[in-house]
Backbone as CSV, one residue per row, in Angstrom:
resi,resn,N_x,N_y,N_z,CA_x,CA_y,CA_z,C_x,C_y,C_z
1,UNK,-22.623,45.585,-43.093,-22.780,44.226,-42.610,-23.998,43.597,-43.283
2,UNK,-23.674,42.347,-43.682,-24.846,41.994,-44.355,-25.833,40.757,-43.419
3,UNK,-26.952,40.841,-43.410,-27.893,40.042,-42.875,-27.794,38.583,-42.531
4,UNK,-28.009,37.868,-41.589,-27.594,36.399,-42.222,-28.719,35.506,-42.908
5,UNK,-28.533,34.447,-43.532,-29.430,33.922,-44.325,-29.361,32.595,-44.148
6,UNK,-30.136,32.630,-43.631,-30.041,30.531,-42.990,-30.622,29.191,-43.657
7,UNK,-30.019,28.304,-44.022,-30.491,27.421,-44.037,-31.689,26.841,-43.038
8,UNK,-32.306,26.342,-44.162,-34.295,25.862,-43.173,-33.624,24.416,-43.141
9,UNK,-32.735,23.867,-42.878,-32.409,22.716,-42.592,-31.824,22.344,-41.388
10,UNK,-30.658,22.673,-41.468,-29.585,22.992,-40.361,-29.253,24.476,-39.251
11,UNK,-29.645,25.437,-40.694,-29.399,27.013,-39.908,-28.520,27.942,-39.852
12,UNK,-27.102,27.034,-40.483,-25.753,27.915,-40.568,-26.406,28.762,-41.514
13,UNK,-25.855,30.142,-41.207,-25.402,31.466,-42.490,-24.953,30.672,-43.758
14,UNK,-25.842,30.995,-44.506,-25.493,30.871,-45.849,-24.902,31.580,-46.800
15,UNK,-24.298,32.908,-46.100,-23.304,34.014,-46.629,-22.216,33.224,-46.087
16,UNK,-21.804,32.443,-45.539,-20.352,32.146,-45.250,-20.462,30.131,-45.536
17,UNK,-21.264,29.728,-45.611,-21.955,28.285,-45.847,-22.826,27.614,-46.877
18,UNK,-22.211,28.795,-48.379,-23.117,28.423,-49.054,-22.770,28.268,-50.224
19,UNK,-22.831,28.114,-51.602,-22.818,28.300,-52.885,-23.821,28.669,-54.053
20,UNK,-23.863,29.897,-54.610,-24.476,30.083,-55.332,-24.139,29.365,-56.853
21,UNK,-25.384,28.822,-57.640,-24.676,28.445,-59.209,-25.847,28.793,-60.014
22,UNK,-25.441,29.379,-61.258,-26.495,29.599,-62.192,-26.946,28.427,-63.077
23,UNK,-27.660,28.045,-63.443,-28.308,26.691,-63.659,-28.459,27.131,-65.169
24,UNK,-29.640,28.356,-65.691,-30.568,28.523,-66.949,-30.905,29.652,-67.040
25,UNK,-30.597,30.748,-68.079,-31.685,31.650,-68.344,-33.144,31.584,-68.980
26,UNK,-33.936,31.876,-68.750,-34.749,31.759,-68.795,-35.381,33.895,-69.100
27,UNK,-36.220,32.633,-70.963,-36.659,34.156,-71.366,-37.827,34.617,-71.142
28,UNK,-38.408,35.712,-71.514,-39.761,36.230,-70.668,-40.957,35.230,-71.467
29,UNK,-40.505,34.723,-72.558,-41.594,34.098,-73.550,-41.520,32.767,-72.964
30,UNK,-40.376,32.389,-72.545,-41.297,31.020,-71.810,-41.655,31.046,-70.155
31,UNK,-41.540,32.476,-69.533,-41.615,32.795,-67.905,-43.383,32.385,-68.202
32,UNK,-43.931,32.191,-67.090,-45.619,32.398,-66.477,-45.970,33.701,-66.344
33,UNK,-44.596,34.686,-65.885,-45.133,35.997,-65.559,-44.502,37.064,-66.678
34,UNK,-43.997,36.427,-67.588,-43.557,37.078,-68.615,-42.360,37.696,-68.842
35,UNK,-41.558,37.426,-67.329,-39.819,38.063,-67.266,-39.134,37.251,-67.457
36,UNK,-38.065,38.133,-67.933,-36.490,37.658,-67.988,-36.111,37.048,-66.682
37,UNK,-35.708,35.646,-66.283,-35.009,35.109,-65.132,-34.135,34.313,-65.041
38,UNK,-33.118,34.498,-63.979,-32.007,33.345,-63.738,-32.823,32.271,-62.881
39,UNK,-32.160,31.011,-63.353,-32.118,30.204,-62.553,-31.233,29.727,-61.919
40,UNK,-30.918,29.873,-60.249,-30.001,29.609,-59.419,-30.149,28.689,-58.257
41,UNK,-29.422,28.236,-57.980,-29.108,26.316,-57.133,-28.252,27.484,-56.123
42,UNK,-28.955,27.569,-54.767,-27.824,28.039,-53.710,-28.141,26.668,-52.466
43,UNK,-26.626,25.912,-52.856,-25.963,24.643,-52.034,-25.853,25.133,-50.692
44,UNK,-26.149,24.572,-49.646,-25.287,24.473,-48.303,-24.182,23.560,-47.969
45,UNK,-23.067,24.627,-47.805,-22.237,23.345,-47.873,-21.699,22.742,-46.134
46,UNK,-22.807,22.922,-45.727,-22.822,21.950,-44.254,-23.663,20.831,-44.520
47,UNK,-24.844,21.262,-44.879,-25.599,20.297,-44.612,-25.955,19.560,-46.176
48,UNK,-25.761,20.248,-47.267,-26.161,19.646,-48.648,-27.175,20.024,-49.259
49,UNK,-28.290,20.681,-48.610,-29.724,21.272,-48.858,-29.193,21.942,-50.234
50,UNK,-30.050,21.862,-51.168,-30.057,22.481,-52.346,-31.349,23.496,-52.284
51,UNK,-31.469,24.208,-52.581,-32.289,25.301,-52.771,-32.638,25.959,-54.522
52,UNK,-33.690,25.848,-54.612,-33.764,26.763,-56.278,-34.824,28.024,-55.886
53,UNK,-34.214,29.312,-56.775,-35.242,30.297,-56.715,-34.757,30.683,-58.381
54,UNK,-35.670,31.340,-58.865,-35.865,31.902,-60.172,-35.898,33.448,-59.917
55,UNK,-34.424,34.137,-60.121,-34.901,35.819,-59.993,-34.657,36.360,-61.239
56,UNK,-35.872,37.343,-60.900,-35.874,38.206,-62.291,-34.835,38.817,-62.199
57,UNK,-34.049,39.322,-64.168,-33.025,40.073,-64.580,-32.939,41.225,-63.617
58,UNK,-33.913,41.901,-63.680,-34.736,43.329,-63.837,-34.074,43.691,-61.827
59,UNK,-33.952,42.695,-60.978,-33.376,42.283,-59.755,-32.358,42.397,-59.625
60,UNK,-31.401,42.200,-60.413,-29.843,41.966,-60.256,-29.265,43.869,-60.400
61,UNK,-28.420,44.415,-59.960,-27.622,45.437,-59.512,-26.685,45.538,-61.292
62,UNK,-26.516,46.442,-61.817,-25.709,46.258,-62.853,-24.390,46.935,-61.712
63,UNK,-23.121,46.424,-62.439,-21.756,46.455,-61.479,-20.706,47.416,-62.768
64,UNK,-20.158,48.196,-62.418,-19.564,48.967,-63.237,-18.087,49.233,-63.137
């Protein structure tokens, strides 16, 4: 079962209320902290709140 993750707006679960989109990679030579990162837009689609976070590569699960 996975955790829920709420919108700071409204509050719905954003595992069942949300959209993730990749925006930009982003390489370690132009990061501040020197990593490889995505840039991702996770939408609520109740309320519209857009959200951006920048996660490092090095974060993501490789899937096989």
């Amino acid at each position: 079962m996975s955790r829920v993750v709420p919108c700071r707006r409204c509050g719905v679960d954003l595992h069942h209320h949300g959209e993730v989109t990749a925006v930009d990679l982003v390489c370690a030579a132009d990061d501040l902290e020197g990593k490889d990162r995505v840039d991702l837009i996770l939408e609520c689609d109740c309320c519209g709140t857009k959200f951006n976070a920048f996660v490092p590569v090095d974060d993501f699960k490789v899937i096989e």
